[in-house]
PyMOL Python script that loads the backbone (N, CA, C, O; Angstrom):
from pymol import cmd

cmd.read_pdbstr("""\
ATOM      1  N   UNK A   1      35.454  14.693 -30.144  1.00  0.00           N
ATOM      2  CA  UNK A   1      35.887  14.838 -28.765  1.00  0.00           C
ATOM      3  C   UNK A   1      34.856  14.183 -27.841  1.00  0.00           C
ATOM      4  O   UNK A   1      33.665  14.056 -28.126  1.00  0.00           O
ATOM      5  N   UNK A   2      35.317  13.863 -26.937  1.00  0.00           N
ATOM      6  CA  UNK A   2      34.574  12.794 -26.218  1.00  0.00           C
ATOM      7  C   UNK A   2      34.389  13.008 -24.720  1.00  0.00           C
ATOM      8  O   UNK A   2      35.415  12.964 -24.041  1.00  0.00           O
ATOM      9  N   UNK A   3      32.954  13.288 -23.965  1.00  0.00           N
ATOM     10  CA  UNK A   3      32.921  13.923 -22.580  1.00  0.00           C
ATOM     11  C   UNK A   3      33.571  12.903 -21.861  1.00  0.00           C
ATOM     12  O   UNK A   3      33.700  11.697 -22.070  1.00  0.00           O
ATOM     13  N   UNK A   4      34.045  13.844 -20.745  1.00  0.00           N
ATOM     14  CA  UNK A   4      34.597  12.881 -19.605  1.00  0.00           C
ATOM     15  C   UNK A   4      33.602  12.555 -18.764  1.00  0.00           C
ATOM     16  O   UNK A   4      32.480  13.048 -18.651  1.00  0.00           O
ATOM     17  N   UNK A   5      34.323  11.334 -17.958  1.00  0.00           N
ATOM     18  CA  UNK A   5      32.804  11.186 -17.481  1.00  0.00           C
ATOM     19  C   UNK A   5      32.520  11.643 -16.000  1.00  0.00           C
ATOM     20  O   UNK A   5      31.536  11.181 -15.424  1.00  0.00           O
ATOM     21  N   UNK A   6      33.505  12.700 -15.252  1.00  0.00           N
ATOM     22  CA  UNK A   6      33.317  13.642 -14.060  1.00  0.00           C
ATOM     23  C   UNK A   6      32.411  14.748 -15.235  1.00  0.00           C
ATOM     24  O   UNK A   6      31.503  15.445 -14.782  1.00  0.00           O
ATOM     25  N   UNK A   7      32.650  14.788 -16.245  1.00  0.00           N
ATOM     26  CA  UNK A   7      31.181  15.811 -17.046  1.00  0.00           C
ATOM     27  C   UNK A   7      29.885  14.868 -16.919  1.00  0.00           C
ATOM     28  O   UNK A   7      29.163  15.059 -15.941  1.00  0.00           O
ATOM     29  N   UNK A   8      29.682  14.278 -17.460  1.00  0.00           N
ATOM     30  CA  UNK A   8      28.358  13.313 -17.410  1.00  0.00           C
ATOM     31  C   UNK A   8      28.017  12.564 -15.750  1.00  0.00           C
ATOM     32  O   UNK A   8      27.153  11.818 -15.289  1.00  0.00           O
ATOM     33  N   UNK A   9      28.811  13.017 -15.417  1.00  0.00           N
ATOM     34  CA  UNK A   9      28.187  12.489 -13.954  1.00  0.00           C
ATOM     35  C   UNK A   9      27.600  13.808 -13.226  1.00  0.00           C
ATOM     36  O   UNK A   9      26.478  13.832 -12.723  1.00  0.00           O
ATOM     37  N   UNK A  10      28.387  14.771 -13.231  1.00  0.00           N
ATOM     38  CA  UNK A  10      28.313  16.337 -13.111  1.00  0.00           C
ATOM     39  C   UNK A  10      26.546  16.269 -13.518  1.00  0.00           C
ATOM     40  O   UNK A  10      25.543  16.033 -12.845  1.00  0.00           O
ATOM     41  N   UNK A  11      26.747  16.552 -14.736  1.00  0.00           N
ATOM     42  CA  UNK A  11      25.232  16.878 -15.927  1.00  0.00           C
ATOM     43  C   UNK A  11      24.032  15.824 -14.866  1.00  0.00           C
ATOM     44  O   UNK A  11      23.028  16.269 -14.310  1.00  0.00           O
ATOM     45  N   UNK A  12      24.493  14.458 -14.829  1.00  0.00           N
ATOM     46  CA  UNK A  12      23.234  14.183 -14.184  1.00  0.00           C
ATOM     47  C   UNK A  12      23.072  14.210 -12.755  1.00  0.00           C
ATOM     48  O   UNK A  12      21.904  14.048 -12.402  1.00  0.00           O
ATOM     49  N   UNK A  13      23.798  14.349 -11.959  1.00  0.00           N
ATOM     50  CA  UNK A  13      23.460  15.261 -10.599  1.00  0.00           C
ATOM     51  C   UNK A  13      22.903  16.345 -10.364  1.00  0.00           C
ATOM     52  O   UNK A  13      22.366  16.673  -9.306  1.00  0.00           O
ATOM     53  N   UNK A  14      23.031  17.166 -11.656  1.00  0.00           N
ATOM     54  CA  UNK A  14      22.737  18.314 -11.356  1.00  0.00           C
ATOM     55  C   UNK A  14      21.323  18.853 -11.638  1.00  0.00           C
ATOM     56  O   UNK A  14      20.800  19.856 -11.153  1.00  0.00           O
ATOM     57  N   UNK A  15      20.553  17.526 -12.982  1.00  0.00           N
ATOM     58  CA  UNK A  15      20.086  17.574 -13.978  1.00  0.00           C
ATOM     59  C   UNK A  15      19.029  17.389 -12.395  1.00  0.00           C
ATOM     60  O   UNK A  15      18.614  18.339 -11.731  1.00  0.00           O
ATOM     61  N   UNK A  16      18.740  15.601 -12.033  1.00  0.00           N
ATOM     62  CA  UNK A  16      18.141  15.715 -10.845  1.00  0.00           C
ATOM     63  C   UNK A  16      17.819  16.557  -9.477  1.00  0.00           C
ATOM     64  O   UNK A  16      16.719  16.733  -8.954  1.00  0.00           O
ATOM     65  N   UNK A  17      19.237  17.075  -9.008  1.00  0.00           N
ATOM     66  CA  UNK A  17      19.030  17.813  -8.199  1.00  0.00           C
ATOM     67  C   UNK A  17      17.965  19.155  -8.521  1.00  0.00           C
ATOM     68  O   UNK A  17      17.296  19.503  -7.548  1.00  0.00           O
ATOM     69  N   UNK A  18      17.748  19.968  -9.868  1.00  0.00           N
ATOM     70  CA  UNK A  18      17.298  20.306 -10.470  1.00  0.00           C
ATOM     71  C   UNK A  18      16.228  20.519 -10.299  1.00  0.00           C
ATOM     72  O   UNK A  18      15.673  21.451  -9.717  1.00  0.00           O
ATOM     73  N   UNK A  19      15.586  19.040 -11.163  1.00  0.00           N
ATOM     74  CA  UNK A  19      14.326  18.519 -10.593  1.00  0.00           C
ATOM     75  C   UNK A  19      13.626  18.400  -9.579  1.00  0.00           C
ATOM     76  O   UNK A  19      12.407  18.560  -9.520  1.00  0.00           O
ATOM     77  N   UNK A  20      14.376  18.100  -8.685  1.00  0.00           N
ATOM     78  CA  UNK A  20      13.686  17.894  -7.195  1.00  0.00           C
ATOM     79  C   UNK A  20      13.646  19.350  -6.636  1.00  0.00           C
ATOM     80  O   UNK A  20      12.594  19.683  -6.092  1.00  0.00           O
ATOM     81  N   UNK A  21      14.593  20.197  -6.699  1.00  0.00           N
ATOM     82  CA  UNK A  21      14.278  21.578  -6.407  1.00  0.00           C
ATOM     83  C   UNK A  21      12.888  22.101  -6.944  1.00  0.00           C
ATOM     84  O   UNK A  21      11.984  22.567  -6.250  1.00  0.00           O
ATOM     85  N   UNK A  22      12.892  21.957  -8.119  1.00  0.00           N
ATOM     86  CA  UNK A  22      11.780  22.289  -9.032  1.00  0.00           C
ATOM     87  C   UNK A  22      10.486  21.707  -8.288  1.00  0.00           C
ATOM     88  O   UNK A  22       9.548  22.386  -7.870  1.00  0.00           O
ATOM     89  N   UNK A  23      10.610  20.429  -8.212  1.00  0.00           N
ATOM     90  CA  UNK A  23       9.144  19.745  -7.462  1.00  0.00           C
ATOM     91  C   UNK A  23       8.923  20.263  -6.351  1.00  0.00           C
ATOM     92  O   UNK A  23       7.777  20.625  -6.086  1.00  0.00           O
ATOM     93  N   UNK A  24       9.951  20.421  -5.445  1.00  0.00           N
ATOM     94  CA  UNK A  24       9.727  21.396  -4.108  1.00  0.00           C
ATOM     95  C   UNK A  24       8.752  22.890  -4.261  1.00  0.00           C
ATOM     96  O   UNK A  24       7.770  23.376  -3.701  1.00  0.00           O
ATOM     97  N   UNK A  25       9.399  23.138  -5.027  1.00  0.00           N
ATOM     98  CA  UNK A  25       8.511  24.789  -5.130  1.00  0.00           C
ATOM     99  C   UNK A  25       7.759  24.486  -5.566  1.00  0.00           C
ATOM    100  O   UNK A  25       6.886  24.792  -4.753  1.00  0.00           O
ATOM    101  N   UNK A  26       6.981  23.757  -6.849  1.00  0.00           N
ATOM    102  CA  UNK A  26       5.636  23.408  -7.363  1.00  0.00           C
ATOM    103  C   UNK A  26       4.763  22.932  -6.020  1.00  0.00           C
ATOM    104  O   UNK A  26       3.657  23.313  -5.636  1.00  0.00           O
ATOM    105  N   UNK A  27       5.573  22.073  -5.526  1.00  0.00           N
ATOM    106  CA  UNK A  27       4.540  21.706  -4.258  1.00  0.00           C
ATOM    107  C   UNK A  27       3.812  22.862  -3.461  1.00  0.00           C
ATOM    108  O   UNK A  27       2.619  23.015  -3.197  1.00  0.00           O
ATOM    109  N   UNK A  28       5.552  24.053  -3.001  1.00  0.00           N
ATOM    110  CA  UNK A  28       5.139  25.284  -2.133  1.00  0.00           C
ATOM    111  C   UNK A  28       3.658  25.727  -2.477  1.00  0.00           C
ATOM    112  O   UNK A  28       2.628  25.735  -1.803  1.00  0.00           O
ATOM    113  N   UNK A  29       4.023  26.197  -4.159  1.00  0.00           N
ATOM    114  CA  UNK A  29       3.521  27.006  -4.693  1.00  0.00           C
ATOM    115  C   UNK A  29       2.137  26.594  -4.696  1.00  0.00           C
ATOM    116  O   UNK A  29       1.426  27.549  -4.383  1.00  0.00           O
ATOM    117  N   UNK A  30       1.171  25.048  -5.037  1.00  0.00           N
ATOM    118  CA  UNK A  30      -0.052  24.696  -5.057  1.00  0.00           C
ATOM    119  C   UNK A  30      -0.361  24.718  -3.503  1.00  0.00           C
ATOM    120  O   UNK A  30      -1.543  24.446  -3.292  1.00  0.00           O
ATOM    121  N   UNK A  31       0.147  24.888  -2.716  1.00  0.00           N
ATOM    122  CA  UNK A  31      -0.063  24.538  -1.186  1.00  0.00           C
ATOM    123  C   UNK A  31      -0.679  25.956  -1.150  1.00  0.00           C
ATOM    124  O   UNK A  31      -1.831  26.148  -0.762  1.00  0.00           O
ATOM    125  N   UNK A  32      -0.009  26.757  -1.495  1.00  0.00           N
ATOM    126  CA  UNK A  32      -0.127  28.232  -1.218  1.00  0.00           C
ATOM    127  C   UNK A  32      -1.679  28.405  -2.131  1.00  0.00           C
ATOM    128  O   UNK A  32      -2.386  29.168  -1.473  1.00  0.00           O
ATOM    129  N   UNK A  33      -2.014  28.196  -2.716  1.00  0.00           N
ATOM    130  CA  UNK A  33      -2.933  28.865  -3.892  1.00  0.00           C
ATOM    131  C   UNK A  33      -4.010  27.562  -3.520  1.00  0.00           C
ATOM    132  O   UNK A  33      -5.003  27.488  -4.244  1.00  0.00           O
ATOM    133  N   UNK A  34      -3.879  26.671  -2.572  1.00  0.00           N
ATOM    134  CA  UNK A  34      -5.026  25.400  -2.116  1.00  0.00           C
ATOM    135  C   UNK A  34      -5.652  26.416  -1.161  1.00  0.00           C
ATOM    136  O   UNK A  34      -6.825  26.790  -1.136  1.00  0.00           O
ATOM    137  N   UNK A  35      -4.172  26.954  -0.029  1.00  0.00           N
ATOM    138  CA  UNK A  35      -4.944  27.136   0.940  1.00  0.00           C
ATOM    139  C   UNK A  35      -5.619  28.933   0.759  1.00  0.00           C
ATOM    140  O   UNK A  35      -6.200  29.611   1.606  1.00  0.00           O
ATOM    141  N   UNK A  36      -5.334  29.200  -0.346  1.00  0.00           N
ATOM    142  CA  UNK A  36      -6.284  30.582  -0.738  1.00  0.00           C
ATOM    143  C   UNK A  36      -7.635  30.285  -1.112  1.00  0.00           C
ATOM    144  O   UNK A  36      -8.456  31.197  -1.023  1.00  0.00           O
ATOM    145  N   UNK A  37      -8.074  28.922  -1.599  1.00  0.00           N
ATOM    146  CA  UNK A  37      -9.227  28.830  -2.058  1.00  0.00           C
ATOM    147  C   UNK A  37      -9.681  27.625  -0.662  1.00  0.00           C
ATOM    148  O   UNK A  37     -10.638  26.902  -0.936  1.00  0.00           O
ATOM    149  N   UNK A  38      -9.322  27.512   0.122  1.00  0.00           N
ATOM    150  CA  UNK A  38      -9.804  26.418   1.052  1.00  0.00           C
ATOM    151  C   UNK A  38      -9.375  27.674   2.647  1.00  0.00           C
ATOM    152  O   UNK A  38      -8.392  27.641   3.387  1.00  0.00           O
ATOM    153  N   UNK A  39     -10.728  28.751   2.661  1.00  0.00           N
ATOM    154  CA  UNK A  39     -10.165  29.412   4.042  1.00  0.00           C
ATOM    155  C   UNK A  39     -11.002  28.941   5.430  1.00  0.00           C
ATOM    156  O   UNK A  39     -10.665  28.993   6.613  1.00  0.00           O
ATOM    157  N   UNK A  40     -12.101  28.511   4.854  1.00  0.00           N
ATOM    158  CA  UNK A  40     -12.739  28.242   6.289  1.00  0.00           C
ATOM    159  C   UNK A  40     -12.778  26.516   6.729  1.00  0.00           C
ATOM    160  O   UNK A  40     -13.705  26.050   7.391  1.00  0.00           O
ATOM    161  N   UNK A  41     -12.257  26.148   6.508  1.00  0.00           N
ATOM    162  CA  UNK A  41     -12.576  24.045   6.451  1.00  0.00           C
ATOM    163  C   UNK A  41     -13.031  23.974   7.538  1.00  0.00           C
ATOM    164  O   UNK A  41     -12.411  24.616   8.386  1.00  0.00           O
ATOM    165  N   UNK A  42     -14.120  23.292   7.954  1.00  0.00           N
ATOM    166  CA  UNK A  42     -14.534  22.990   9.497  1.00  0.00           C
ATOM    167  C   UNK A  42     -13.990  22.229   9.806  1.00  0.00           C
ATOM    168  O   UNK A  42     -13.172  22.193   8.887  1.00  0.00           O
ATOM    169  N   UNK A  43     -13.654  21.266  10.612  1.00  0.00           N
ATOM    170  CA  UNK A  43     -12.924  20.380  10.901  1.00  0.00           C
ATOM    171  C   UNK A  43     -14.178  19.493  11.945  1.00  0.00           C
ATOM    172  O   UNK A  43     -14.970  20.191  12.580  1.00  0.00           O
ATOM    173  N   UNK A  44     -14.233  18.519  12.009  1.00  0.00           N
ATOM    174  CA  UNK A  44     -15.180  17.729  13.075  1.00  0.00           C
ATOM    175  C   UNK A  44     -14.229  18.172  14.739  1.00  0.00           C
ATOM    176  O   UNK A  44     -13.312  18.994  14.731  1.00  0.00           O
ATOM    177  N   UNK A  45     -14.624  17.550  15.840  1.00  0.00           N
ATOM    178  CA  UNK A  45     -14.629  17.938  17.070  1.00  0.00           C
ATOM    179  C   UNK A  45     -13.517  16.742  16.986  1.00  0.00           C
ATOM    180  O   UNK A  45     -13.770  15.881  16.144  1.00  0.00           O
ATOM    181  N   UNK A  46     -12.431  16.592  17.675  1.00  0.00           N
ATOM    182  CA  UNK A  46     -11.568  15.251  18.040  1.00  0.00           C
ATOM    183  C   UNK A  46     -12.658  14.578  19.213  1.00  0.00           C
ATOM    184  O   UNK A  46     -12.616  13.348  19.184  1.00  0.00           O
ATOM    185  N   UNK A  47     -13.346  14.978  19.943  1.00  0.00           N
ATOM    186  CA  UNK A  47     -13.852  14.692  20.876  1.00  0.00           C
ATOM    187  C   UNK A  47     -15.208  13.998  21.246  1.00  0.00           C
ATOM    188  O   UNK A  47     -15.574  13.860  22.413  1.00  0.00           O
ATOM    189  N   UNK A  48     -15.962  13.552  20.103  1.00  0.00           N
ATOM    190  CA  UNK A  48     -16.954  14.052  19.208  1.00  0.00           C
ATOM    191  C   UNK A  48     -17.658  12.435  19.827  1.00  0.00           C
ATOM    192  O   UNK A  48     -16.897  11.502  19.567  1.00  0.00           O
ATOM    193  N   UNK A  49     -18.553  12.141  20.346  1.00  0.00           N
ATOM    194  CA  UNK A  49     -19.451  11.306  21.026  1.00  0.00           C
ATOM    195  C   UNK A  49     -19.804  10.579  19.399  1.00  0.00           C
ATOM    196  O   UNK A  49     -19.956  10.979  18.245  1.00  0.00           O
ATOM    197  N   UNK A  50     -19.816   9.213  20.186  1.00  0.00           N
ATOM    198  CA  UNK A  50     -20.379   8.179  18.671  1.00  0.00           C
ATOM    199  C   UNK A  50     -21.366   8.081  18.732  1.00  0.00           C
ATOM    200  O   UNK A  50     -21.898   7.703  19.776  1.00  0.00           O
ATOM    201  N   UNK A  51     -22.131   8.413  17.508  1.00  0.00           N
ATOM    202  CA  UNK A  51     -23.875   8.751  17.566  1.00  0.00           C
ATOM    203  C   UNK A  51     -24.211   7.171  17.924  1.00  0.00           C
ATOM    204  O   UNK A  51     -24.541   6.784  19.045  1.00  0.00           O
ATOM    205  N   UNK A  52     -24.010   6.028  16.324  1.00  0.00           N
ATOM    206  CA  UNK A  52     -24.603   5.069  16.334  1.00  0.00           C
ATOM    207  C   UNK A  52     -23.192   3.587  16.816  1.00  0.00           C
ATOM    208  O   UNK A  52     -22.483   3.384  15.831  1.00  0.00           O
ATOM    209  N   UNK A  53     -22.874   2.870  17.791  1.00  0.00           N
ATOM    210  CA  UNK A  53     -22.015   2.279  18.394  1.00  0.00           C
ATOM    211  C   UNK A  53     -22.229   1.207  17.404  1.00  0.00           C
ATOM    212  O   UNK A  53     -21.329   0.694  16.739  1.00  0.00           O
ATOM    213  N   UNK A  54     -23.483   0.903  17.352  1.00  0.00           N
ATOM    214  CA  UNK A  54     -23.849  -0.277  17.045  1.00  0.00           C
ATOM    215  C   UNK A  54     -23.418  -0.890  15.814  1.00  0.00           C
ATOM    216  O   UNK A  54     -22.972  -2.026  15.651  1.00  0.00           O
ATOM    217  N   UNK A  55     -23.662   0.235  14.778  1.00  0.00           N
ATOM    218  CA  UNK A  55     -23.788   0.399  13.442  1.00  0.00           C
ATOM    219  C   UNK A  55     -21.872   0.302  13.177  1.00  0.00           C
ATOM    220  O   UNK A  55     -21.438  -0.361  12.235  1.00  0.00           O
ATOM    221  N   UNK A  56     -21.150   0.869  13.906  1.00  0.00           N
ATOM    222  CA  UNK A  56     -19.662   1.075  13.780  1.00  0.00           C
ATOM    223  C   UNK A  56     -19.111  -0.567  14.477  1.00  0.00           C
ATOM    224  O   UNK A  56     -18.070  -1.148  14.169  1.00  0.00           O
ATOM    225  N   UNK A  57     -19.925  -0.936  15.249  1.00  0.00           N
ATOM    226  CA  UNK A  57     -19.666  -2.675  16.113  1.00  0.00           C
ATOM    227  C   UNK A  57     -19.680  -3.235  14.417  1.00  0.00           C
ATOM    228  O   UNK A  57     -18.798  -3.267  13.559  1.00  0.00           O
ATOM    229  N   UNK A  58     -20.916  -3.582  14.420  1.00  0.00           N
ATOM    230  CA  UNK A  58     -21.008  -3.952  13.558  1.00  0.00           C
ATOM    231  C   UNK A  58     -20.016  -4.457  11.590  1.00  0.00           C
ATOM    232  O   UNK A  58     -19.755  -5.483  10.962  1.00  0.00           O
ATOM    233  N   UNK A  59     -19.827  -2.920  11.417  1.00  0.00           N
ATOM    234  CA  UNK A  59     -18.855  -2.384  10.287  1.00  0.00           C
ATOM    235  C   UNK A  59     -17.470  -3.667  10.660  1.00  0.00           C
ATOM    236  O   UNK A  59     -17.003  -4.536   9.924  1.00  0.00           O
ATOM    237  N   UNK A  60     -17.203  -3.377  11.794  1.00  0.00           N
ATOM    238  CA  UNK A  60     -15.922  -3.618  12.389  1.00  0.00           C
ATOM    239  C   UNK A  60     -15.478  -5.430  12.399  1.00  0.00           C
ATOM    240  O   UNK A  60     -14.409  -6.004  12.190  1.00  0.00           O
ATOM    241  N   UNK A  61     -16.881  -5.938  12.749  1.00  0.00           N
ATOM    242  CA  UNK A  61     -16.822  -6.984  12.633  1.00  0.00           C
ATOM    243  C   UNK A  61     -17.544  -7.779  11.401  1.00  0.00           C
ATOM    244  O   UNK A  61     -17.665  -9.004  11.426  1.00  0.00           O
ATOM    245  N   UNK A  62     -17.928  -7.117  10.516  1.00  0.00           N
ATOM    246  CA  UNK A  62     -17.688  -7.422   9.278  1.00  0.00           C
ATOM    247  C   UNK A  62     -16.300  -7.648   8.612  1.00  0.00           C
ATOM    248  O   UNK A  62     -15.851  -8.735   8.247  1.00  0.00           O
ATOM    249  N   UNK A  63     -15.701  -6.436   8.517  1.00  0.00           N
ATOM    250  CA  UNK A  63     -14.278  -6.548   7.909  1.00  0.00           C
ATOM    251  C   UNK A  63     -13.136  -7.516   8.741  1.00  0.00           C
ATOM    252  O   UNK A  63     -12.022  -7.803   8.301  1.00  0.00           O
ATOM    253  N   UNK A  64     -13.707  -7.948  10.071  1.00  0.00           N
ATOM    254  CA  UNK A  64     -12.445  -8.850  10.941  1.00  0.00           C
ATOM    255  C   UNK A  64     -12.912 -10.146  10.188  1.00  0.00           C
ATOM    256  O   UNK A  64     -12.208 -11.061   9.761  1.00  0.00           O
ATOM    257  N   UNK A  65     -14.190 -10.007  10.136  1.00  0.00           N
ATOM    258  CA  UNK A  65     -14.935 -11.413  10.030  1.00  0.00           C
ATOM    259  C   UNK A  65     -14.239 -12.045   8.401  1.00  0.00           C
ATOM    260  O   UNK A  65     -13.681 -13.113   8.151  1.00  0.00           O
ATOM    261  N   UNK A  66     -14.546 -10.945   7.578  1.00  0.00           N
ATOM    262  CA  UNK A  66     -14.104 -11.269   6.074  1.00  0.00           C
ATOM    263  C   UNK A  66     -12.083 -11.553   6.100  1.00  0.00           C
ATOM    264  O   UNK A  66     -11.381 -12.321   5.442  1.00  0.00           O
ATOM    265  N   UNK A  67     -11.817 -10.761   6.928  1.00  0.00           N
ATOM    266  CA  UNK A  67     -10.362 -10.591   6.947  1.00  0.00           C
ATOM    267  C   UNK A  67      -9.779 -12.215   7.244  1.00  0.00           C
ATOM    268  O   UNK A  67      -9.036 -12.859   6.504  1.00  0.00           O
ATOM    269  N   UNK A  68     -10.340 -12.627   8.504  1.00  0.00           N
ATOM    270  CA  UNK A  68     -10.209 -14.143   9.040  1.00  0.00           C
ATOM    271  C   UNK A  68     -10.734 -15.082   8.218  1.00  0.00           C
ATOM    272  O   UNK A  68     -10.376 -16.214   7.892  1.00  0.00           O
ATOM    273  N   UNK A  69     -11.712 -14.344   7.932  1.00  0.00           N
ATOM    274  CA  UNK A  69     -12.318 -16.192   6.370  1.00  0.00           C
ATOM    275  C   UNK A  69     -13.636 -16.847   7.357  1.00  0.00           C
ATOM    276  O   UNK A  69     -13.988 -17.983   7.676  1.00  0.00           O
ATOM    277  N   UNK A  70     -14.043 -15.689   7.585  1.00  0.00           N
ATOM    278  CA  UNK A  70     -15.126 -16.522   9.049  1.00  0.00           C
ATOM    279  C   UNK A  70     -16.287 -15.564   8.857  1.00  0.00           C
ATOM    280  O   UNK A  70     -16.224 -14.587   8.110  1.00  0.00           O
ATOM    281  N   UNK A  71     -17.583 -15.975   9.730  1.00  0.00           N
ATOM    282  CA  UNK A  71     -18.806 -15.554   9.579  1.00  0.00           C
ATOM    283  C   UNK A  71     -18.861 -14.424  10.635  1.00  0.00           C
ATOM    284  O   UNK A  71     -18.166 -14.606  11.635  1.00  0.00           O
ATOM    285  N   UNK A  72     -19.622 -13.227  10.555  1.00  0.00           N
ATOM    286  CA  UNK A  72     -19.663 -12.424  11.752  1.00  0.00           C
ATOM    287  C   UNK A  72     -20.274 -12.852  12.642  1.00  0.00           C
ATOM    288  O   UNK A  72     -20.063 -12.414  13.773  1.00  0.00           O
ATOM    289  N   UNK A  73     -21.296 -13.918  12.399  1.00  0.00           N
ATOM    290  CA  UNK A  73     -22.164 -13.714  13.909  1.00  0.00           C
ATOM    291  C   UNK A  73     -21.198 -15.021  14.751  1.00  0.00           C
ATOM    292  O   UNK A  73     -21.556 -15.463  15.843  1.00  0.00           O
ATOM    293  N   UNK A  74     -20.051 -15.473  14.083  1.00  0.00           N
ATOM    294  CA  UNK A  74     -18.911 -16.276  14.735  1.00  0.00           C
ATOM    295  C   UNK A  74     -17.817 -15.213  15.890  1.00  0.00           C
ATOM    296  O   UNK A  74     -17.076 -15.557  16.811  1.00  0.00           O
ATOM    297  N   UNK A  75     -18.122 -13.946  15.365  1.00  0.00           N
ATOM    298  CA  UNK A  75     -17.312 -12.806  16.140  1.00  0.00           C
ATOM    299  C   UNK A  75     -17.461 -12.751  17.775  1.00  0.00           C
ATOM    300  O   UNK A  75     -17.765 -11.559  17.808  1.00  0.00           O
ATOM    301  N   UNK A  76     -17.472 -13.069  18.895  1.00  0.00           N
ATOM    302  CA  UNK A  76     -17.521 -12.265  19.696  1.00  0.00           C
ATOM    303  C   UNK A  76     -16.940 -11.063  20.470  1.00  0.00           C
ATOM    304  O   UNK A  76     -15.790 -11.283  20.852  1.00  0.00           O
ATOM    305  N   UNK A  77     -17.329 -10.099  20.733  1.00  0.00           N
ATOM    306  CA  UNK A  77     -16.819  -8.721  21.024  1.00  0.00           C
ATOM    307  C   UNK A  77     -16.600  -8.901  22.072  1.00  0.00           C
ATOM    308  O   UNK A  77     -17.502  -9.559  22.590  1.00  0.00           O
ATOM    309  N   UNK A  78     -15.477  -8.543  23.027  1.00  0.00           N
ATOM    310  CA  UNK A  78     -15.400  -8.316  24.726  1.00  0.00           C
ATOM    311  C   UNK A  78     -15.688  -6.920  24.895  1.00  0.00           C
ATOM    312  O   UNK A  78     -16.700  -6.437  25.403  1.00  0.00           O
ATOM    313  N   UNK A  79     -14.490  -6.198  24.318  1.00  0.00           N
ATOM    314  CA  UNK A  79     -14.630  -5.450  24.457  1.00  0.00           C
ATOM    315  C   UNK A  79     -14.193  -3.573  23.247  1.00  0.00           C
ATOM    316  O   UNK A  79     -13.075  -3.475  22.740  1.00  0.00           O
ATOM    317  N   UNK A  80     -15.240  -2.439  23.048  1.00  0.00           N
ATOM    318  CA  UNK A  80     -15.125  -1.798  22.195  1.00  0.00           C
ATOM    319  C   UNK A  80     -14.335  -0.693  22.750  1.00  0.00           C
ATOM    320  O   UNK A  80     -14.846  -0.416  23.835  1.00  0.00           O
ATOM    321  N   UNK A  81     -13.065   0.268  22.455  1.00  0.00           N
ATOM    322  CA  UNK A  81     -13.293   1.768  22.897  1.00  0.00           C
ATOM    323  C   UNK A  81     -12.114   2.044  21.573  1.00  0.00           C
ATOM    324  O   UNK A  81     -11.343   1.468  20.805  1.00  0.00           O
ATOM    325  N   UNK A  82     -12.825   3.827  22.115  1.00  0.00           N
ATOM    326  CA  UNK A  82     -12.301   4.640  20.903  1.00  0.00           C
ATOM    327  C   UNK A  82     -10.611   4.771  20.992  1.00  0.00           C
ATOM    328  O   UNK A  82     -10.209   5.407  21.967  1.00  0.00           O
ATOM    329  N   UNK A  83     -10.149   4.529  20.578  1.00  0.00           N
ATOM    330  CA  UNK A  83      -8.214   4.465  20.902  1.00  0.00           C
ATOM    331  C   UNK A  83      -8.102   6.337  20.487  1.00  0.00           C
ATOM    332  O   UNK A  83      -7.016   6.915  20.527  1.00  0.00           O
TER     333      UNK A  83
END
""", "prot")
cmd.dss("prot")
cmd.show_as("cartoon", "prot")
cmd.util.cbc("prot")
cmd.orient("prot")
């Protein structure tokens, strides 16, 4: 006897839907038992003054510099702010 195939289409809709239910609650469930062992996290200030400007100028125009195929001290900066 031979399944129809509204059965085998059935079986794997259901088989997935399944699954993804399943992954949902695994997710719940580690979220829940992260945030039992993670109670105090500090978080930095959003607001938080840039110690060294220079050092972050710098960083910044390294990676533009490498990104373009060009030298940094070819960079000039107009202008820096925190977005």
């Amino acid at each position: 006897m031979e399944p129809s195939n509204l059965l085998v289409v059935g079986l794997g809709v259901g088989t997935v839907f399944f699954g993804l239910v399943s992954l949902i609650v695994i997710c719940m469930v580690m979220s829940a038992v992260c945030k039992l062992f993670i109670k105090d996290a500090k978080k930095a200030p959003v607001n938080e003054m840039i110690s060294n400007k220079q050092e972050i100028l710098a960083a910044a125009c390294a990676v533009i510099a490498e990104e373009i195929g060009t030298e940094a001290k070819n960079i000039k900066v107009v202008s820096f702010k925190k977005i």
